[in-house]
N, C-alpha and C positions, 0 to 999 in steps of 0.2 A: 710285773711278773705274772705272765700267765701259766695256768696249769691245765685247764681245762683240752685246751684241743692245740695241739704243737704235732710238729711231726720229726721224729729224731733227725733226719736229715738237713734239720736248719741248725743244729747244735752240734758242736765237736765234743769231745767228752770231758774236757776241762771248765764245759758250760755248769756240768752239773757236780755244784760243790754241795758239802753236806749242808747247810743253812738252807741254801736253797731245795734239794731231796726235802729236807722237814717239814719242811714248807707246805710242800706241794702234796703229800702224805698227811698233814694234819687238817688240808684243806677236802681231802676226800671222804664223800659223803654218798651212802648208800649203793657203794661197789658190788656187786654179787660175783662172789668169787666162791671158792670149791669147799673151803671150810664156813661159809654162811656170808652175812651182806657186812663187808667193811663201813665202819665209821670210826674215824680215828678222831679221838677227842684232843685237846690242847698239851697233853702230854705224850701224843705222838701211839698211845694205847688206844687196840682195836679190839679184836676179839678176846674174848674173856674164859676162853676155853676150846680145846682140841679135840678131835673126833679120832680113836682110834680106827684101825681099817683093817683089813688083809684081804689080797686079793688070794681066791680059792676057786682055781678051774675057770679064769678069767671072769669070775664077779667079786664086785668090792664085796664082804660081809663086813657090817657094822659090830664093832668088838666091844669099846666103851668109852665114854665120855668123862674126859677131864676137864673139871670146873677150875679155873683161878683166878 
């Protein structure tokens, strides 16, 4: 089972059972995505906290950070 480089068009949607999604999400390492750089450890947990937002006259303002 690969995860790295697939292209949805070789899969129907019944390829991706949940075992397999877990899988493929606990294997991702050093993602940078919009809330910081995903790494999901063995229990499927990534980020450790939320970045509150509002957007004001089309910019984000940063509001506050929750820790958990």
């Amino acid at each position: 089972m690969t995860h790295r480089s697939f292209s949805l068009r070789t899969f129907s949607p019944r390829a991706f059972s949940a075992p397999w999604v877990a899988d493929a999400l606990r294997n991702v390492k050093g993602y940078k995505g919009a809330e910081g750089t995903y790494n999901f450890d063995k229990n499927g947990d990534s980020l450790h906290g939320y970045n509150i937002v509002q957007n004001k006259d089309g910019k984000i303002v940063f509001i506050n950070h929750i820790e958990f």
